[in-house]
C-alpha positions, 0 to 999 in steps of 0.5 A: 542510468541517468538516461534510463531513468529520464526515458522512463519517467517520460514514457510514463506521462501518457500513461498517467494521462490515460489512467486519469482519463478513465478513473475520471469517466468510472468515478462520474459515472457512479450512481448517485450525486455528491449534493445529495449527501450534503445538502440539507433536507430543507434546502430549495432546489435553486440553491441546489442548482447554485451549488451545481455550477459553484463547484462546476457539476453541471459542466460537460464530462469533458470540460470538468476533466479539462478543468480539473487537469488544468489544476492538477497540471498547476499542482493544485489537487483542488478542494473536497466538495463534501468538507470545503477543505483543501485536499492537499490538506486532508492528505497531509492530516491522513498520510502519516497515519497511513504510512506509520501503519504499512511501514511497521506492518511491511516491517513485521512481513520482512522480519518474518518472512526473510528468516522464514523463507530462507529456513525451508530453502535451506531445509526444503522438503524437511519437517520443517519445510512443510510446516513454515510451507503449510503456515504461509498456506493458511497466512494467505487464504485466511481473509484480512478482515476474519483475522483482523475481527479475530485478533479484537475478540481475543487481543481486544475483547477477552484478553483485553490487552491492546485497543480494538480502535482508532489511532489514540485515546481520545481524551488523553493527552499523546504518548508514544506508549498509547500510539504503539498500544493502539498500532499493535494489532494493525501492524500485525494483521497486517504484517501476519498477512504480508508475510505469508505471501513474502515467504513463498516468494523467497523460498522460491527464489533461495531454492533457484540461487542455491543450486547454481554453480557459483553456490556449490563452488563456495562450497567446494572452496570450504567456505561456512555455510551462514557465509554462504546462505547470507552472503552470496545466496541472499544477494542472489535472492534479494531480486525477488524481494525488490520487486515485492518492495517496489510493489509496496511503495503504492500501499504505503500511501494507499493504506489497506482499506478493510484493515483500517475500516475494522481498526478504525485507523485514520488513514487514506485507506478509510479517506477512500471509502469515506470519498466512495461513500460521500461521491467526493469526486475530487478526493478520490480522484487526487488518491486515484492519481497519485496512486498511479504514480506511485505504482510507476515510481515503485516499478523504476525504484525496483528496476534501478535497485536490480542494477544495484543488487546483480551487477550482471543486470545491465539498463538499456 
């Protein structure tokens, strides 16, 4: 396995490489320039011109990549050029935001589509079957954001029962009551949409599991069903869920941009829109890379995890 994973991640740098070669061609490519939202109308052309080559805008594309590598390469992300802050810095004040709300949201996905999943495998084409099927149906093409605006009239604004915004109450000292309170409907639009899409995966993969033959054998052997659904059947299942997990660990750095632009919820999902909307290139290329990552990262974490889950999977 140790070998495996050493080949891996070697073969993973020249793509990274690559990935960093376009998304840094696309971000400079964009229309507009990053003095032209920072600047101040009174302010003269030269000193215009001086901002330029202080931050190294009016080199090549190839030498601002070459140079921007080189820090990178140094573990240096460099530094924001609408705030002057280091980005190390920015990230550090906005991942743990980000990852409070996809955990607890991808938390409120397994919990409801684990159990969902496995009822209508075990009661496929029942009544109850093509309810939780018609659910996840509706989950999935409902929009996030009509749902996420949804929930703040209701929760929100009739009800007036959670926050519609931000992650505290400003002026008011931190508790974790009022972080929860704010974190509530977030977490569950976000759970609610993840969930629909995590169900048809797992009914799916229970419905193949359950008609092999080591299944019907456990059964024939008088062993209970709760044993054989949860044990031997969900084990069986769990691949699909695996690679669903590996597919989330970039979201968890990510964040989900539309959900918290409506909830006004700062994590690094809104730090890129404010990155977009600001040309801060260095910003968004520091998220584009280490997105990359961890989109690598996840897909080795779900192959390692294969191994762990069906002894029969064999890395080579």
């Amino acid at each position: 396995m140790v070998r495996y994973t050493v080949r891996r991640v070697l073969g993973t740098i020249p793509l990274l490489l690559l990935i960093s070669v376009i998304a840094f061609a696309l971000v400079h490519l964009m229309p507009g320039d990053p003095l032209e939202m920072m600047i101040n109308p009174g302010i003269s052309q030269h000193e215009i011109e001086v901002q330029r080559e202080r931050l190294g805008l009016g080199d090549s594309l190839p030498a601002q990549y070459f140079a921007w590598l080189g820090q990178i390469l140094r573990g240096n992300l460099g530094y924001s050029i609408s705030s002057q802050e280091p980005i190390s810095d920015i990230l550090a004040q906005r991942i743990p935001a980000t990852v409070l709300l996809m955990g607890s949201a991808m938390a409120v996905s397994l919990l409801a589509a684990v159990p969902a999943g496995v009822l209508s495998a075990v009661r496929r084409y029942s009544g109850l079957d093509y309810a939780i099927t018609a659910a996840s149906l509706c989950g999935v093409s409902v929009p996030s954001f009509f749902l996420g605006l949804c929930a703040i009239y209701l929760f929100g604004v009739r009800l007036d029962l959670f926050p519609t915004g931000m992650m505290l109450t400003p002026g008011m000292p931190f508790s974790v009551p009022d972080l929860l309170r704010h974190l509530a409907l977030p977490a569950l639009v976000l759970g609610l949409g993840g969930a629909a899409q995590y169900t048809r995966y797992i009914r799916s993969a229970m419905v193949e599991v359950l008609d092999q033959d080591y299944i019907r054998t456990a059964r024939a052997k008088g062993t209970a069903q709760g044993r054989v659904v949860f044990v031997h059947a969900l084990r069986g299942g769990l691949m699909s869920i695996i690679t669903l997990l590996g597919m989330e660990l970039p979201q968890l750095f990510g964040g989900a941009v539309i959900t918290e632009q409506i909830f006004s919820w700062p994590g690094i999902g809104r730090l890129m829109v404010e990155s977009v909307f600001g040309r801060d290139y260095p910003v968004l290329m520091a998220l584009i890379l280490i997105t990359a990552v961890l989109v690598v990262l996840g897909n080795l974490l779900a192959d390692l995890l294969y191994a762990v889950a069906d002894p029969r999977v064999k890395l080579g």
